[in-house]
Backbone bond lengths (Angstrom), bond angles and torsions (degrees), N, CA, C in turn:
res aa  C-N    CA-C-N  psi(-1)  N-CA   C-N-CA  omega(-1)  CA-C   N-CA-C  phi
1 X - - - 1.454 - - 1.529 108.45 -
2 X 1.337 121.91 138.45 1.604 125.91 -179.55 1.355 91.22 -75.39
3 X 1.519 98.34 141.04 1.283 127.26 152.21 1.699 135.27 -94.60
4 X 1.179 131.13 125.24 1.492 124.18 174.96 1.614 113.74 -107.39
5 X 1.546 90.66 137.80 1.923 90.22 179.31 1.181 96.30 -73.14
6 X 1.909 113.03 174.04 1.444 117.91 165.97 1.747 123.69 -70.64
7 X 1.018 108.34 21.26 1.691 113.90 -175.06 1.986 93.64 -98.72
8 X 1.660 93.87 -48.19 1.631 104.47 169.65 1.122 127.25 -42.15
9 X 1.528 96.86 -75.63 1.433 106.50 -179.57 1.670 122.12 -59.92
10 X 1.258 117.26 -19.25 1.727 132.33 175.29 1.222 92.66 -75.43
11 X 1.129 138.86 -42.85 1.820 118.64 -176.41 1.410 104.91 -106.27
12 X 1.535 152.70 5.85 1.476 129.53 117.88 1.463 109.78 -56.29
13 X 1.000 160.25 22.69 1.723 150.01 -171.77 1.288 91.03 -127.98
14 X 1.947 117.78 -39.09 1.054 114.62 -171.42 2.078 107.16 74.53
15 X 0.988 98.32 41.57 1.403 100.72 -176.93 2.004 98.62 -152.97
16 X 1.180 108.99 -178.36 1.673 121.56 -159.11 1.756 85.86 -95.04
17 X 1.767 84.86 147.33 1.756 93.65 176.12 1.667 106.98 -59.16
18 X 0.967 124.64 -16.60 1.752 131.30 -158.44 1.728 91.08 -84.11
19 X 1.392 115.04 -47.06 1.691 121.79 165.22 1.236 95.13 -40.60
20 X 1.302 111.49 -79.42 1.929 94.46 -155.17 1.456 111.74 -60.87
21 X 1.411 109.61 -24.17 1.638 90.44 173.06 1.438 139.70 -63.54
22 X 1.534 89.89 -41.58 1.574 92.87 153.28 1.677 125.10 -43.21
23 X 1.478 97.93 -63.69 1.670 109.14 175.71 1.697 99.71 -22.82
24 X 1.526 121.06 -62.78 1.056 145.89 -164.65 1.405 104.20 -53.27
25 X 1.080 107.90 -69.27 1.328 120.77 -176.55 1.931 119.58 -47.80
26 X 1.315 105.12 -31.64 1.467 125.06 -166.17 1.707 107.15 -95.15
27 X 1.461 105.20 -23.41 1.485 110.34 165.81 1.109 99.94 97.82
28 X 1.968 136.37 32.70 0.967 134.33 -175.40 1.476 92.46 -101.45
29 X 1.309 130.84 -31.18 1.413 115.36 -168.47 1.534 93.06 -130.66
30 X 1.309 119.41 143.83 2.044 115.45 -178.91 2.044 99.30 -96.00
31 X 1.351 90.74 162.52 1.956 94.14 -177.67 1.353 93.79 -137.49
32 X 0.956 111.40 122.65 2.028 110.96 145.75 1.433 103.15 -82.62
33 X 1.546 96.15 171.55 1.245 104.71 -172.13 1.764 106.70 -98.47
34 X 0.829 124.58 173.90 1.869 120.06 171.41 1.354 100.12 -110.44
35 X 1.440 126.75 177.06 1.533 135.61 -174.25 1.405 99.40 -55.62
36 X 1.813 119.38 -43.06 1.217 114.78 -139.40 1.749 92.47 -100.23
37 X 1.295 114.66 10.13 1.557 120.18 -172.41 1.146 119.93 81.02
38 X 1.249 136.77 15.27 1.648 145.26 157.79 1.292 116.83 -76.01
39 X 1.483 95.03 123.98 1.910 97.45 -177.64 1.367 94.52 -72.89
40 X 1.404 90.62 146.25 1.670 110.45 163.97 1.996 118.11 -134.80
41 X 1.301 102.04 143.45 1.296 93.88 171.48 1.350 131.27 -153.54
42 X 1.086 114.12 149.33 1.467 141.15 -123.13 1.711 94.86 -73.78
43 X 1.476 110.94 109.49 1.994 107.23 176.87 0.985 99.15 -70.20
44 X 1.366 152.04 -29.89 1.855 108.41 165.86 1.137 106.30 -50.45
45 X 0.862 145.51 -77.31 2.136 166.67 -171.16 1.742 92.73 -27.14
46 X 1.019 106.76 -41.36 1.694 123.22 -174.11 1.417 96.75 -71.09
47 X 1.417 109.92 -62.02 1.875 109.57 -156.10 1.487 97.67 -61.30
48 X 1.399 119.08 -55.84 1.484 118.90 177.70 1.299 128.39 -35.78
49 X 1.319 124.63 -43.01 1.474 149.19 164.73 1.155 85.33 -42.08
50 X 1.868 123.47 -85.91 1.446 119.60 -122.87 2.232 91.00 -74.61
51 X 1.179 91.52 -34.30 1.674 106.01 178.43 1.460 114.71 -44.84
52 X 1.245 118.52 -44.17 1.361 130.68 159.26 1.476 131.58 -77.03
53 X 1.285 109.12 -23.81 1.405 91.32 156.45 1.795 125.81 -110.25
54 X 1.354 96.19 13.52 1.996 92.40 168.28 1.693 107.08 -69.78
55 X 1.558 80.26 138.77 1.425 107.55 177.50 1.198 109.97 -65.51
56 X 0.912 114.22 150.87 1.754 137.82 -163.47 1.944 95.47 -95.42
57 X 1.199 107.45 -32.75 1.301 78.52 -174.50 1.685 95.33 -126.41
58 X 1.407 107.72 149.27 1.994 119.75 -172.27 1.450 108.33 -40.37
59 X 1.341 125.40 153.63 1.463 110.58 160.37 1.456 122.04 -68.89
60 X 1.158 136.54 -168.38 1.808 119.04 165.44 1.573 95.36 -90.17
61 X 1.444 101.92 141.34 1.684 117.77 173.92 1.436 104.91 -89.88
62 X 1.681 89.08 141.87 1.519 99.58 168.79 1.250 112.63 -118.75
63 X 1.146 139.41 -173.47 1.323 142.06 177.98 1.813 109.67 -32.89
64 X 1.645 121.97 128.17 1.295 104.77 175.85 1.578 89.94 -145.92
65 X 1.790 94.03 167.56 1.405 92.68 -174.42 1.548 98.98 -94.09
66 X 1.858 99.04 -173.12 1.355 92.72 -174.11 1.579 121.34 -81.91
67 X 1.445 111.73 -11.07 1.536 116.79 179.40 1.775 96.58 -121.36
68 X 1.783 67.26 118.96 2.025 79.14 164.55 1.561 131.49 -97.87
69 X 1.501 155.21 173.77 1.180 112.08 127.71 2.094 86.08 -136.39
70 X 1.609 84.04 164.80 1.343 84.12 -161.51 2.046 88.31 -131.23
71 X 1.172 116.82 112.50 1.463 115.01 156.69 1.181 121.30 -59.26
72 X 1.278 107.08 130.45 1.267 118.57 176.91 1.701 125.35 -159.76
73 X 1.457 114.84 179.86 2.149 103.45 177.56 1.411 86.26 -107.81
74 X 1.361 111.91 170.46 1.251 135.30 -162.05 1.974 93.52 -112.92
75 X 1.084 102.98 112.87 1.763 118.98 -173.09 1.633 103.10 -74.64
76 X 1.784 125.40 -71.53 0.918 139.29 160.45 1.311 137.94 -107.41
77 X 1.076 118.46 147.39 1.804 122.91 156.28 1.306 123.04 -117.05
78 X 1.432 127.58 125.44 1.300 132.88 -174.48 1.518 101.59 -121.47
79 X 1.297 104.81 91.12 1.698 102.42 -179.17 1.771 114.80 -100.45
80 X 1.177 130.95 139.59 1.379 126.21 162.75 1.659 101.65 -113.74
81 X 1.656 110.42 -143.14 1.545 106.78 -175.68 1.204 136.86 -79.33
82 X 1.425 101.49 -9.96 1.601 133.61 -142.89 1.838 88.35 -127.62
83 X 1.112 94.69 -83.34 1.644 105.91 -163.45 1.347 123.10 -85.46
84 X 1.615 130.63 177.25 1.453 119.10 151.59 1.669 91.56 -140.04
85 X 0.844 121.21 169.10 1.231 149.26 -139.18 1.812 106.40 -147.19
86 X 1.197 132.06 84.64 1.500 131.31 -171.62 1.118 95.27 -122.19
87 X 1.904 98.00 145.15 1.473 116.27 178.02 1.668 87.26 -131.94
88 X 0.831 110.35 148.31 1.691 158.88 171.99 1.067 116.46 -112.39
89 X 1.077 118.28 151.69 2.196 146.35 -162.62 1.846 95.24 -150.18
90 X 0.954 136.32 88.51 1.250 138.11 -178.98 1.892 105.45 -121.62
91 X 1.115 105.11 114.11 1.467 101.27 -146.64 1.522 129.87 25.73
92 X 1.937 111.44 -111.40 0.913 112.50 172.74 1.628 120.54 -80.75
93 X 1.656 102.96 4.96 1.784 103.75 178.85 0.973 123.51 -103.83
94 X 1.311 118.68 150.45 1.637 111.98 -177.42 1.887 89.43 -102.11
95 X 1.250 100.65 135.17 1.604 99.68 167.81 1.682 105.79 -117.90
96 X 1.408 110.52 146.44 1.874 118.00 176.43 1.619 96.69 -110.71
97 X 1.037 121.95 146.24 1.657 128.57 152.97 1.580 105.88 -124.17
98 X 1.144 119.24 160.57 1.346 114.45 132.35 1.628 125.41 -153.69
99 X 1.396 105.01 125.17 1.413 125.76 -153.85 1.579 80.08 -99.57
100 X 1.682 99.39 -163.91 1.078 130.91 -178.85 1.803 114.98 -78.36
101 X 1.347 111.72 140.08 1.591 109.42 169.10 1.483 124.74 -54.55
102 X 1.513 108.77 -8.16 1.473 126.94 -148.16 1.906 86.28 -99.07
103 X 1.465 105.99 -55.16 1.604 122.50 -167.34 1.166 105.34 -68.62
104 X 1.873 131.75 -35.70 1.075 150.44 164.27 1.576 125.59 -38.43
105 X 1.398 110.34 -42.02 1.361 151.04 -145.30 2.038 89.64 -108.24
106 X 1.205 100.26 -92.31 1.733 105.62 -177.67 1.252 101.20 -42.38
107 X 1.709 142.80 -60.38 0.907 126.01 -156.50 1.845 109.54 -70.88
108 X 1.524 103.46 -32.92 1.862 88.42 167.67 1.676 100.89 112.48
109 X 1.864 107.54 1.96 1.524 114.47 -164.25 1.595 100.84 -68.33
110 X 1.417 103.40 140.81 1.689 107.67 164.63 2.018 78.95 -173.68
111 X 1.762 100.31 -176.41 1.119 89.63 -152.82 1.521 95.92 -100.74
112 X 1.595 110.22 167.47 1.136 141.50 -125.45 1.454 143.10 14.09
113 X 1.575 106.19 59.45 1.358 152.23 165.67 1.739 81.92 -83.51
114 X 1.914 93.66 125.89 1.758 111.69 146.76 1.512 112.67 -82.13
115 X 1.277 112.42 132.74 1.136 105.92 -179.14 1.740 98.61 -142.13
116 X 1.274 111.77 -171.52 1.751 121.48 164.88 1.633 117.27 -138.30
117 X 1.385 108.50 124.52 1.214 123.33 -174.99 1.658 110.02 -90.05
118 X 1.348 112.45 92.67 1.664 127.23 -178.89 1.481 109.35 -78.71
119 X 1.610 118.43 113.54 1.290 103.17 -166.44 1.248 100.61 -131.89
120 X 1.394 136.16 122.50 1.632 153.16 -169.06 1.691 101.18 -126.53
121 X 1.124 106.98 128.70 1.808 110.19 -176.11 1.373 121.89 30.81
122 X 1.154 135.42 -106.40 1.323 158.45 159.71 1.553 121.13 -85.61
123 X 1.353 120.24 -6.67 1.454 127.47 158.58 1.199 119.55 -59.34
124 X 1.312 141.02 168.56 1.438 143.79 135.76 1.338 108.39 -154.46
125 X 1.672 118.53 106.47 1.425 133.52 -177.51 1.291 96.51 -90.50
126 X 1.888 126.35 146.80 1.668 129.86 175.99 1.850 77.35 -101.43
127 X 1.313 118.18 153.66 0.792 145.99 125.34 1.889 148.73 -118.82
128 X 1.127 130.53 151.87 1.264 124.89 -159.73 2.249 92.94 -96.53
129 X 1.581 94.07 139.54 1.229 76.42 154.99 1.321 145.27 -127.32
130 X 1.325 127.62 175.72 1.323 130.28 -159.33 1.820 107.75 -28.65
């Protein structure tokens, strides 16, 4: 299972590494330790969190451009033969795509995969990043 340090997981939350420690600390998010003694913690364990706490309702929009991209972990995958079906936790947004089973598949998406949600009009491409 991938692991994210707290520098990671503080900029998917979109909040300060000292946030997740608390988080950490309070028993909202669990850490193993790594060889070298760095907590790490577990992006499924992560995606669920951020999945559970998006707001139900949008923030108010302000001026945006027309291409977005928004980092984020990948919450679900709903794949059949044809399609897949991805949900995203990108801060406070939940983003859906659904690409191909094929793009689904190569890229390796299931949930708590970092990924980036590229969004142009009515598009939304997942990409992995660097």
């Amino acid at each position: 299972m991938a692991r994210l340090r707290i520098g990671q997981a503080a900029e998917l939350l979109r909040v300060s590494p000292d946030t997740v420690r608390r988080l950490v600390d309070a028993g909202e998010l669990k850490t193993v330790r790594s060889a070298g003694g760095q907590r790490l913690i577990d992006s499924a364990a992560l995606a669920r969190y951020m999945a559970a706490q998006a707001k139900t309702e949008p923030p108010e929009m302000i001026r945006e451009s027309a291409r977005n991209r928004f980092p984020g972990i990948v919450t679900r995958v709903v794949r059949d033969t044809v399609m897949a079906q991805v949900e995203m936790q990108a801060g406070p947004h939940r983003v859906v795509s659904l690409i191909s089973r094929e793009s689904a598949d190569a890229l390796g998406l299931k949930p708590g995969v970092v990924a980036v949600a590229s969004i142009k009009s009515t598009n939304v491409v997942i990409e992995l990043p660097r």
